[in-house]
N, C-alpha and C positions, 0 to 999 in steps of 0.2 A: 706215509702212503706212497708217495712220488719217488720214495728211497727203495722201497720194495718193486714198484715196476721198473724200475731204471735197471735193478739185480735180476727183475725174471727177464728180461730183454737181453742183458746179458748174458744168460744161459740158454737161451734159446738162441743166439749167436755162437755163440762157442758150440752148441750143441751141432745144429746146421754145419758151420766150421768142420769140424771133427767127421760128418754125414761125407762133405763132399770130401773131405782127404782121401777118406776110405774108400769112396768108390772111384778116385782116380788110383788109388794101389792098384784095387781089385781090376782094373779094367786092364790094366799093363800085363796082369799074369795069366790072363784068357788069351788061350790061342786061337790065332786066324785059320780059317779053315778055306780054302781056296777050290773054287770051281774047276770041277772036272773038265780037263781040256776037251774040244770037241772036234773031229775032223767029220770035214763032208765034202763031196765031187758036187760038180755041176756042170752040166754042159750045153748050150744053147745053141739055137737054130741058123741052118742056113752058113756062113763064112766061118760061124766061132770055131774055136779053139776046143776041144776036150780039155777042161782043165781037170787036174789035181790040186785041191787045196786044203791046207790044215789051219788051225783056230787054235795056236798053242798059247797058251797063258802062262807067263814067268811066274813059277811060284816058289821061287828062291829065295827067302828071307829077306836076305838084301834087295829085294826089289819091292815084296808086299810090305815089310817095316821101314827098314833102314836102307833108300838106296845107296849104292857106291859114292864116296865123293866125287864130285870133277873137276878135271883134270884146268878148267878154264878160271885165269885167272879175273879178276873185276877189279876194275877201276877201283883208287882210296873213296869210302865210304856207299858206296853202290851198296844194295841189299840183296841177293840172289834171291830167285822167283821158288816157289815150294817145288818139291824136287817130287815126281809122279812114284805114286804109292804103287801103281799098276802099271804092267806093258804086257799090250795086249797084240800079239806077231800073227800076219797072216801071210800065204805063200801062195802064189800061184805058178802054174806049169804044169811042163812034163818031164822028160826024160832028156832032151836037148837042154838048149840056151837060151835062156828067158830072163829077160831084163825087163824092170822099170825104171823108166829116166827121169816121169815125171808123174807129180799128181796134181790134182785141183778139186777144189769144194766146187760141187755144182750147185744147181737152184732148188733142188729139193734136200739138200742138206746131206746127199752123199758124197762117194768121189768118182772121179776120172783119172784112171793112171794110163799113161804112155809107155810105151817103147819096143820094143820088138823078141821076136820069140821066131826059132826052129822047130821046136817040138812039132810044129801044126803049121799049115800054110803053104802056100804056092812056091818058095823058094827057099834058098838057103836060109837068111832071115828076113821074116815077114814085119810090118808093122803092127803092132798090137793094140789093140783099146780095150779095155776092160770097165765095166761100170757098175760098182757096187753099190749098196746102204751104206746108211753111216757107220754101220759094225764091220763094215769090210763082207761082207756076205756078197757073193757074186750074184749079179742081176744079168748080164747078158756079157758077152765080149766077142773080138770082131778081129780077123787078122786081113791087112790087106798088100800087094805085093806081087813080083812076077818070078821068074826063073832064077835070079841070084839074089843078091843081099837090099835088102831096104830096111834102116836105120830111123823110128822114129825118137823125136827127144822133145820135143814140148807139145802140150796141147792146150786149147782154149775153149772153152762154150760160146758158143755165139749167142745172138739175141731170139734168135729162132729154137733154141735150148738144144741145138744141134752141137754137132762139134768139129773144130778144124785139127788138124794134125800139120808136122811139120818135121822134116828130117832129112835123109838121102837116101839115092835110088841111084843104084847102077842096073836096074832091067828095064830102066826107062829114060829117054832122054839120049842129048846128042854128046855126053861127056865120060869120062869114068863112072863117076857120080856125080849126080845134078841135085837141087832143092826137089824135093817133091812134098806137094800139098795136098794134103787130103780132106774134102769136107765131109760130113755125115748126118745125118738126120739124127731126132733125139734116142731111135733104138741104136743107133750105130751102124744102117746101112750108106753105103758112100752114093753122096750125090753126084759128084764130080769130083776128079783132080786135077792138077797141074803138077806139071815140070819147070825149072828154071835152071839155065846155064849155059856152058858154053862147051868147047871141045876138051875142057882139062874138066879137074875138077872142083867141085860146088856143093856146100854143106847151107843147112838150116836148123841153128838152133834154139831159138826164141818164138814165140809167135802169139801175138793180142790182135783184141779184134778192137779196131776204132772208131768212134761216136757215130762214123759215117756209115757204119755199116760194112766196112772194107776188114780189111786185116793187114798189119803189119810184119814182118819177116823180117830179122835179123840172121846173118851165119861168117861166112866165108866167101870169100869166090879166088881161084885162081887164072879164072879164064879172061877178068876182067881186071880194070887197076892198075894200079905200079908195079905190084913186087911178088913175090912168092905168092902170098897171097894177103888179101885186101878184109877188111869189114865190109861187109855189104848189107845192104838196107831195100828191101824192096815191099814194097805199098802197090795192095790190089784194091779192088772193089769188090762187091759183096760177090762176085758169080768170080772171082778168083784172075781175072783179068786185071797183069801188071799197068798202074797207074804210071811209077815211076821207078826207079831206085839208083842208087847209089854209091857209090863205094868211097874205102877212105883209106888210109894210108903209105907208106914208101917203100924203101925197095925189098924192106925185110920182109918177114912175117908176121900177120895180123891178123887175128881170127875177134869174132864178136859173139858172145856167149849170151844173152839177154838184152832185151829190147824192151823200154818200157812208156809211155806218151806221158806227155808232162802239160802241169795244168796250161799252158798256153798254146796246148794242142801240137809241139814238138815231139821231139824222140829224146830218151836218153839208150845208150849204146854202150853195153859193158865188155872189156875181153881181155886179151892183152897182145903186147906191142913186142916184136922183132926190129923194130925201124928207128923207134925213139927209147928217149931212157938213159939209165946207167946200168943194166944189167944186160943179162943173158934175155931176159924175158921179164916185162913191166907189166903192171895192171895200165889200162889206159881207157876212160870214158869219156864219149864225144855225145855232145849234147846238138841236135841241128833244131830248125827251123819245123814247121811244116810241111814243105814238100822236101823236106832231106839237106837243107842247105847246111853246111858247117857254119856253128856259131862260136863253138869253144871245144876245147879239149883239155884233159886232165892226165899229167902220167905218173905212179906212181910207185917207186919200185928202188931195190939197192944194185947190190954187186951181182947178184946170184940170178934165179926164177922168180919172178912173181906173177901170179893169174888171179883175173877179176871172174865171175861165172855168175853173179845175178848182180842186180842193181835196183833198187828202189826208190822213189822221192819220198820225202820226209815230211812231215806238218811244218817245219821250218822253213821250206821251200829247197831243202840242201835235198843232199842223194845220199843214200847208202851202198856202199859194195861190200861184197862178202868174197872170197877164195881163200887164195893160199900163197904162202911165203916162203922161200928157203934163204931170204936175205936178214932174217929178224925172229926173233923168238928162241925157242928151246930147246925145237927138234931142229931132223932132219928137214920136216916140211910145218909151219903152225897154221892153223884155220886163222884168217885176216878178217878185220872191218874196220872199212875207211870210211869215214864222215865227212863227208862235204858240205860245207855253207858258201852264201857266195857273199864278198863285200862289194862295194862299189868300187868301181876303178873307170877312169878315164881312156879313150879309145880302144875301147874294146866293142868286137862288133856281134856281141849277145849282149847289147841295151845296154851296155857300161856298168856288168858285174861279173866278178870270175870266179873261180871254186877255192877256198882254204880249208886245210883238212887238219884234223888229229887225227 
């Protein structure tokens, strides 16, 4: 008897067995049929823009089965992350020059993208905000700007679910182009701005808002500093009134591309360096204090170009940099990430640890 269920159990295994082969065949040889791409305009009240926008879905084999390999290599034994079955492309604009420089997940689980657009607007190029769902579907957007060019490139939400803007303005201010900062309420009408600089000129690329309620600004200055031009670091309070700021390095050129606060309430400061180095141009990150003091710096770089353009801390307490290389790699130019950890080291005046990278 025992002999007999042992045999029907085994064919009801095999049987099952054989059930699911078949329907992994069958499921391979049914084609996908992909959603009809959908275009729609939107256009909202009061400053926005008239936009044009399209909803195109890549329905190119290689994208909905098999996407393309890439191009990026991974470290020995590293496992690559599943490669997206779908990409899903959305456009906005007009007829002119419209850029995004940047985006961000806000508090309702859509986005904010930045940057600037001609199509619409007060001046040659305006500052742009756009505020979609999370399918990219426009909800409202906002240009703001005077008679010639304004340059936005980052933005943040604040704690008020408003949002701050940050870029350059030559129809405002005492220089070519100065910082200018723009706050906004949660529809995207502007509460107030600022300008920041001097008689030359003065870029902002980076910008987070700080525990205190303030905001942080990372960019350029050549009106101020050593040399061509400087990193500069400038700290306001929540109504956009400069606290303090900063500048850092020598007689080259030094620009600062992201700005990010570190758990001990510091800055890390990513960009690269004309001053130091062994190239044309190095990645270089300065980590300060609280109110901006220099505690360390890191430079990173060969013979050639190299530029840092974000910078992240890490659950390790290290940093991440990401840009780009023409000292190392394949091409003419490779996408770079430098990993920084810190060891101990004696007299050093960031607490007696410095950064060591792969």
């Amino acid at each position: 008897m025992d002999i007999h269920v042992r045999e029907r159990g085994e064919l009801l295994r095999a049987f099952f067995s054989f059930l699911l082969i078949a329907i992994i065949i069958l499921s391979g040889l049914v084609s996908y049929s992909s959603p009809t791409a959908n275009t729609n305009s939107s256009s909202a009240v009061g400053t926005s823009l008239p936009l044009r926008t399209s909803a195109n879905l890549q329905t190119g084999p290689q994208y909905l089965q098999s996407p393309p390999e890439s191009p990026v290599q991974l470290a020995s034994g590293l496992v690559p992350p599943p490669r997206p079955s779908e990409v899903l492309a959305k456009t906005y604009g007009g007829i002119g020059d419209d850029a995004a420089c940047a985006v961000i997940l806000t508090s309702d689980m859509g986005f904010a993208l930045t940057g600037y657009t001609s199509s619409s607007g007060a001046g040659q190029h305006d500052f742009w905000l756009i505020k979609t769902d999370n399918y990219g579907n426009v909800e409202w957007n906002k240009t703001f700007g005077g008679p010639y060019d304004d340059y936005a490139y980052s933005v943040a939400q604040t704690s008020d679910n408003g949002f701050a803007l940050v870029g350059g303005t030559n129809a405002f201010g005492a220089g070519d182009f100065d910082v200018w900062l723009v706050k906004t309420d949660s529809s995207g009408n502007m509460k107030w701005s600022k300008n920041f600089g001097g008689t030359s000129t003065d870029w902002g690329y980076s910008i987070i808002e700080t525990p205190d309620g303030g905001l942080a600004i990372a960019g350029w200055t050549a009106s101020f500093g050593l040399g061509s031009g400087d990193f500069w670091l400038v700290k306001t309070d929540s109504s956009g009134n400069v606290q303090w700021s900063n500048t850092y390095g020598g007689i080259g050129y030094d620009e600062a591309w992201s700005v990010q606060q570190t758990i001990d309430g510091g800055f890390a400061l990513a960009g690269w360096t004309e001053s130091y180095g062994s190239g044309g141009s190095d990645c270089w990150m300065i980590k300060t204090d609280a109110f901006g003091s220099l505690q360390w710096d890191f430079v990173w770089g060969g013979t050639n170009y190299d530029y840092a353009y974000s910078v992240v801390p890490d659950a390790s307490g290290g940093y991440k940099l990401a840009g780009e290389t023409s000292s190392v790699g394949a091409g003419s130019y490779d996408a770079l990430l430098i990993s920084l950890w810190l060891n101990a080291a004696s007299g050093d005046s960031g607490g007696g640890r410095r950064p060591v990278h792969w």
